[in-house]
C-alpha positions as a printed Julia matrix, in Angstrom:
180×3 Matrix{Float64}:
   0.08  -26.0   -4.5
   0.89  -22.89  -2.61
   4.7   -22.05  -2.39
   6.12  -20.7    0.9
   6.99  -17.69  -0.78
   3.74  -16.72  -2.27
   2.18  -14.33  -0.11
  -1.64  -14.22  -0.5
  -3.0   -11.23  -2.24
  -4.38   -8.15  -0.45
  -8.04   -8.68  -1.27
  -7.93  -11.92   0.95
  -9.84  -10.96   4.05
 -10.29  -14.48   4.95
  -8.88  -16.07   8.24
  -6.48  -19.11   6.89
  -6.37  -21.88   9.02
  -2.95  -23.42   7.09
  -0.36  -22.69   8.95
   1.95  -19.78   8.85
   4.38  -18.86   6.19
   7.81  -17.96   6.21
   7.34  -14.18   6.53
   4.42  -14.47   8.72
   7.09  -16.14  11.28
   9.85  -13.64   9.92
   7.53  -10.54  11.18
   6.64  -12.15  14.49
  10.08  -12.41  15.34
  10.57   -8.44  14.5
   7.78   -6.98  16.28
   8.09   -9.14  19.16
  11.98   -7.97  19.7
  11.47   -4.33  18.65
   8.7    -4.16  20.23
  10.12   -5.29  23.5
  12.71   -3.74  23.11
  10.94   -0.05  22.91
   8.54   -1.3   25.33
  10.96   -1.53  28.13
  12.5     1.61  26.82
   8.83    3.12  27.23
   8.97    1.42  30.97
  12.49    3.11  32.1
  10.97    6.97  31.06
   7.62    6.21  32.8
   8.19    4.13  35.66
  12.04    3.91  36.03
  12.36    0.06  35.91
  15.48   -1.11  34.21
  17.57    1.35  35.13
  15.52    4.32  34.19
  14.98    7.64  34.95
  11.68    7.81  35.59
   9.48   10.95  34.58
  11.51   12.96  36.95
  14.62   12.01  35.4
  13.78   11.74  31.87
  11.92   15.09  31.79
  15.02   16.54  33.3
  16.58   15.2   30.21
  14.24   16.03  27.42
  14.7    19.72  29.36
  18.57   19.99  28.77
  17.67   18.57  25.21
  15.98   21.83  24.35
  12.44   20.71  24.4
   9.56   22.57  26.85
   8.22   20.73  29.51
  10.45   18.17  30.11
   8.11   15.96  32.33
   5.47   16.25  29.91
   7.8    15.1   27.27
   8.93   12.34  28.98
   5.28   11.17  29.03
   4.24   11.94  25.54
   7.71    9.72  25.11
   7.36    6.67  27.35
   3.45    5.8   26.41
   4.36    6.2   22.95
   7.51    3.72  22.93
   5.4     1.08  25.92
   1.91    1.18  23.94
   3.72    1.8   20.54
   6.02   -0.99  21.36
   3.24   -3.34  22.66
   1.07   -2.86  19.91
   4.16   -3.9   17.76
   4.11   -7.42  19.87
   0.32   -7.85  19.66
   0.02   -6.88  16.03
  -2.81   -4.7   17.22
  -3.13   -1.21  15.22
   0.49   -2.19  13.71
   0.43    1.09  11.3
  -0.15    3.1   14.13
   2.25    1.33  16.76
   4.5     1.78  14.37
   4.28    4.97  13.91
   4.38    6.11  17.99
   7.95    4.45  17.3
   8.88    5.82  14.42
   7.52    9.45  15.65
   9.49    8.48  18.92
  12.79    7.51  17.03
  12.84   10.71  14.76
  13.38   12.62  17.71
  15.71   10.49  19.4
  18.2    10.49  16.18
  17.4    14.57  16.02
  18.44   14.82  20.0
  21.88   12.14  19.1
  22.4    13.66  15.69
  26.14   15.05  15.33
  27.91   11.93  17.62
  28.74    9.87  14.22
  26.95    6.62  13.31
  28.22    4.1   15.79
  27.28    3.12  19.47
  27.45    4.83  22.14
  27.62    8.4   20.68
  25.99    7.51  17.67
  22.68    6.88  15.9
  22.92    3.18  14.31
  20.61    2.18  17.36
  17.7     4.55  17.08
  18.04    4.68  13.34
  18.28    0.77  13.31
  14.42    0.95  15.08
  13.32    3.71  13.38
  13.37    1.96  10.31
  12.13   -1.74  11.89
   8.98    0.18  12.81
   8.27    1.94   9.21
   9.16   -0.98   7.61
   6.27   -2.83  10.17
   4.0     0.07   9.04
   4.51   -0.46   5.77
   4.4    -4.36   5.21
   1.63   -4.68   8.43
   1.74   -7.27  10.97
   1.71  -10.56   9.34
  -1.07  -13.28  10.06
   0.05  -14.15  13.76
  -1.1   -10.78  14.91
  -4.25   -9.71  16.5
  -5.09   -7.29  13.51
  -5.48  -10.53  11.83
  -9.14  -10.99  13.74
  -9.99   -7.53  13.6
 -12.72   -6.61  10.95
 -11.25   -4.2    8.73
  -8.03   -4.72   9.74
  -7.46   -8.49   8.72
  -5.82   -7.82   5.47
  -3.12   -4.84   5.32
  -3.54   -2.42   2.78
  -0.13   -0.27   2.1
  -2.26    2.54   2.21
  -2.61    1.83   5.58
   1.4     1.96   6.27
   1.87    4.83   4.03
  -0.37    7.34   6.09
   0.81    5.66   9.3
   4.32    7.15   8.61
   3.49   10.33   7.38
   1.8    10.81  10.57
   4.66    9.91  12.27
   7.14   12.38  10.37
   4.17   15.47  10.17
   3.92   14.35  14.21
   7.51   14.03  14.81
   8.47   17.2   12.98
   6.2    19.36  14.99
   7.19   17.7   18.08
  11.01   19.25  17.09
   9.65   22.31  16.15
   9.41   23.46  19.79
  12.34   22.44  20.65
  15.16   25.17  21.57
């Protein structure tokens, strides 16, 4: 009999049809709110809903942060955090999602960095996300995900999650490179 705590091994490439464990659930309930979450962050820089700035707004922003082209910064920023953060909810590409987040979150703690830890000056938030999405990198989506019916994809390998980070810090770091 199959505890709820043993987690099949990586070579399993077959589709289960026994229902979920408890960490399958666990990670559904993770990328779904982070992934939301950055999502409608995503939304506010490209569109302006919930409050948002919009590109205009937002590239005026990532200006007086220091980086060049503010507008096209707010783009690179907003379809990273909606398609990174959507991917997160799917569990489609989950190394790479993310990673847009992660990438996405580096620079965000880099532009907060100096205001202390805590809310509203502070980085708990964006650090708090950063590491939900390399931790999602690195353990993969669970088994209610869409990777799950995706040939190559159906069984995580950390390999995957590894090089799914370290493109988002080499990314991330040359991003802040060109910033003032």
């Amino acid at each position: 009999m199959t505890s709820v705590l043993t987690r099949p091994s990586a070579a399993d490439t077959t589709p289960r049809s026994a229902s979920p464990h408890a960490y399958d659930i666990g990670l559904l309930v993770l990328r779904v709110a982070l992934g939301l979450t950055v999502a409608a962050h995503g939304t506010q820089k490209l569109f302006g809903w919930f409050g948002g700035g919009g590109i205009e707004g937002t590239g005026q922003f990532f200006a007086q942060s220091g980086y060049p082209s503010g507008k096209m910064m707010a783009v690179v920023a907003g379809l990273s955090e909606t398609l990174g953060g959507l991917g997160l909810v799917l569990g489609i590409l989950t190394p790479l999602a993310g990673a847009a987040v992660l990438g996405t979150m580096i620079n965000a703690l880099a532009v907060k960095w100096g205001g202390g830890f805590f809310a509203p000056a502070g980085v708990e938030y964006e650090l708090l996300l950063a590491a939900g999405a390399a931790g999602l990198a690195l353990t993969g989506p669970g088994r209610i995900a869409v990777d799950r019916f995706l040939p190559g994809l159906r069984a995580h390998r950390l390999r995957h999650g590894v090089a799914a980070v370290l493109l988002a810090l080499v990314i991330a770091a040359l991003v802040l490179l060109i910033r003032k």
